[in-house]
N, C-alpha and C positions, 0 to 999 in steps of 0.2 A: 727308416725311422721317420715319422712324423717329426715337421719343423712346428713343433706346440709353440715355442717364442719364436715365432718368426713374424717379424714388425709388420712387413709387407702384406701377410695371410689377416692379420689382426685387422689394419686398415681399410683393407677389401671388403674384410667383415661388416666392419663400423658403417662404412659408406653404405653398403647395399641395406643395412639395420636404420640406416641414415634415410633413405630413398625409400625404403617404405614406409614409414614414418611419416614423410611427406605426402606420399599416394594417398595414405590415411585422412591424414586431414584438407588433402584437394576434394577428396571426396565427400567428406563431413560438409565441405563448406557448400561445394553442388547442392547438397542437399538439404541444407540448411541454408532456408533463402531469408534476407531481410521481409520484417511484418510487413512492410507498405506494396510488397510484389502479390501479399495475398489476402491482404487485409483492404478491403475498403471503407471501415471506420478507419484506419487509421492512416490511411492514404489522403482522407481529408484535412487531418492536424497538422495544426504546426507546432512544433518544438517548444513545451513549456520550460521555461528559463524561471520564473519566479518559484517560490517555493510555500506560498501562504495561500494555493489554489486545490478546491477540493476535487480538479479535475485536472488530471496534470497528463497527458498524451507525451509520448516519447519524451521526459523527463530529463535533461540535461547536464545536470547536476546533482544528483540524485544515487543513491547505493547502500547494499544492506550487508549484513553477514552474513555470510555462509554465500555469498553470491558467486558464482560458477564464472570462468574466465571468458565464457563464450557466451552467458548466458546476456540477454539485453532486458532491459527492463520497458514494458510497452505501456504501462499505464496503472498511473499512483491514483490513488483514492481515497477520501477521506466525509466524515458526513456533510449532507449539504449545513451552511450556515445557518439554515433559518431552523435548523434543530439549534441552535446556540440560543436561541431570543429566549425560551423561559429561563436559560440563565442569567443571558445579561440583563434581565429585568430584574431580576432578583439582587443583582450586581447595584444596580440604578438606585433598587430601594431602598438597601445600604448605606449606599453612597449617603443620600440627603437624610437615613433615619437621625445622627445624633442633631442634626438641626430642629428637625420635627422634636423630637423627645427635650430638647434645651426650651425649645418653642412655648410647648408645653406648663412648665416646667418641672417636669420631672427629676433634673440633676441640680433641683435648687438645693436641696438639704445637703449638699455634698462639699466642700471647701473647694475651691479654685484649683488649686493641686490638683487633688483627687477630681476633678470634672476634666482636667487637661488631660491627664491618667486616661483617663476612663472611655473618651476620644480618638489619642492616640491608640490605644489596644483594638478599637474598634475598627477602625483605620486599616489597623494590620491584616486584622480577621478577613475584612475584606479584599485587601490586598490580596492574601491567601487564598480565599475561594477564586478568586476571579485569575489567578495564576494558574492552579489546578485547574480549570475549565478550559484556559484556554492548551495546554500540555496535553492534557487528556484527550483535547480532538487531534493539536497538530500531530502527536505520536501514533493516536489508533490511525491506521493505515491500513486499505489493501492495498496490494503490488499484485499487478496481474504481468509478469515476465512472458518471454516464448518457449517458457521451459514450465512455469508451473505458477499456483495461485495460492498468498500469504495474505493469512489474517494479522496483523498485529495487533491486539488489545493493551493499550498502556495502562495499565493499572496505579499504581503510584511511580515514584522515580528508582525504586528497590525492585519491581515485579510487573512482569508482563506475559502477556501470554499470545503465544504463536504458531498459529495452526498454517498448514501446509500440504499441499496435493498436487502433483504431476497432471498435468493438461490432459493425456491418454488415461487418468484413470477417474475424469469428471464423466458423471453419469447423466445426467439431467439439472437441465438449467430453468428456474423458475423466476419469473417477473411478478413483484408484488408490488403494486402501486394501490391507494386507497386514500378518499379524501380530496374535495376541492384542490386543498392548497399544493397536494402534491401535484397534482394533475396540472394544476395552473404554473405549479415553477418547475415540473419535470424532475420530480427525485421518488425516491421508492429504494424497495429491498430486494436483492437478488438472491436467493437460495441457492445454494450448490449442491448438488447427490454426488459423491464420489464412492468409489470404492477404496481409497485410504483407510488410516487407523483413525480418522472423524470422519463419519460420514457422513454428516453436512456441514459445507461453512457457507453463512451467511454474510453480507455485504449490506448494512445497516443503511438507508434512509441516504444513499448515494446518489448522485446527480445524475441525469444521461442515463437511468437504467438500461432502457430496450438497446441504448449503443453499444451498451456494455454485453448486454446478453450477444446481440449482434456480433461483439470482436468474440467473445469467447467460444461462439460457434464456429467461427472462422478458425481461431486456432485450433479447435479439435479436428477440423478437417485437413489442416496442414501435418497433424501429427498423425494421421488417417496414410495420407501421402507419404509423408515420412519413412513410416512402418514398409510400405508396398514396394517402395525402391528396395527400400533396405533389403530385401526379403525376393526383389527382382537379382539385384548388384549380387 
């Protein structure tokens, strides 16, 4: 008769369930090499530590949801700043309009109260937009990981939206630059082809584009690699 509870059979079990387990992921990690062994955009970076940059390479402190135990994050993005200038001009005009308008005088018919009223409210409004503006860039993010490419669009503080695609099933990668000022400070749009449930996500008025084109071709080749062993082993 089979020894079914037999402690010592169980153990043996565990252990050898234990040992490949590990072979498992000796081998995952063989294969799975850090970005900098294949990457040479990113063999040039150094480790962004701040968090208020629209170009952040191997990202420090840095992490999202749904983010995978293994998975590393290679490079956060956000749009360049000088898409912010027709806001904070518009921020600026705010700022000095109830001066301008008092100047004037436009809030002479109005009682003291109601002019201080009418300031303060004003005040807020722009407090308001100029908070939104700036939420809106820190939040919309892409994250290009070694695993795959996240759009985050922040929409209000209640809604956002978040598109998503595996590096092996990115099709074609497009560089759109246009315009002195891009040209001159180096930012533009990158289109993605994938074969996901979006088949395109775009990467808005980002800094470094061709770098970026550059690492992402890079990763598709790693994951080209990947696949060959996989499929060798």
């Amino acid at each position: 008769m089979p020894n079914v509870f037999d402690s010592s059979m169980k153990t043996k079990d565990s252990k050898k369930e234990t040992e490949s387990m590990h072979n498992i992921d000796d081998d995952h990690k063989a294969c799975h090499r850090h970005v900098d062994e294949y990457s040479e955009v990113m063999r040039a970076e150094t480790p962004a530590t701040g968090l208020l940059s629209a170009f952040m390479p191997k990202p420090v402190s840095v992490a999202f949801d749904n983010q995978d135990s293994s998975e590393n994050i290679v490079l956060v993005l956000r749009r360049h700043p000088l898409t912010l200038f027709k806001s904070l001009l518009i921020a600026f005009l705010m700022l000095f309009m109830p001066a301008f308008l008092n100047a004037v005088g436009m809030f002479s018919f109005l009682p003291g109260n109601y002019q201080f009223a009418a300031i303060v409210l004003w005040y807020l409004i722009t407090f308001g937009f100029v908070l939104e503006v700036f939420l809106t860039w820190f939040f919309s993010v892409y994250i290009i990981t070694d695993e795959r490419i996240i759009d985050v669009d922040f929409i209000s503080l209640i809604y956002k939206d978040i598109s998503s695609a595996k590096t092996d099933k990115i099709e074609d990668v497009t560089t759109v630059t246009g315009g002195a000022l891009q040209s001159m400070f180096d930012y533009g749009s990158i289109k993605i082809q994938t074969a996901g449930a979006k088949t395109e996500i775009e990467f808005e008025s980002i800094p470094h584009p061709s770098r970026v084109t550059k690492l992402l071709n890079e990763l598709m080749l790693e994951e080209e690699r990947e696949k060959i062993e996989g499929r060798v082993n």
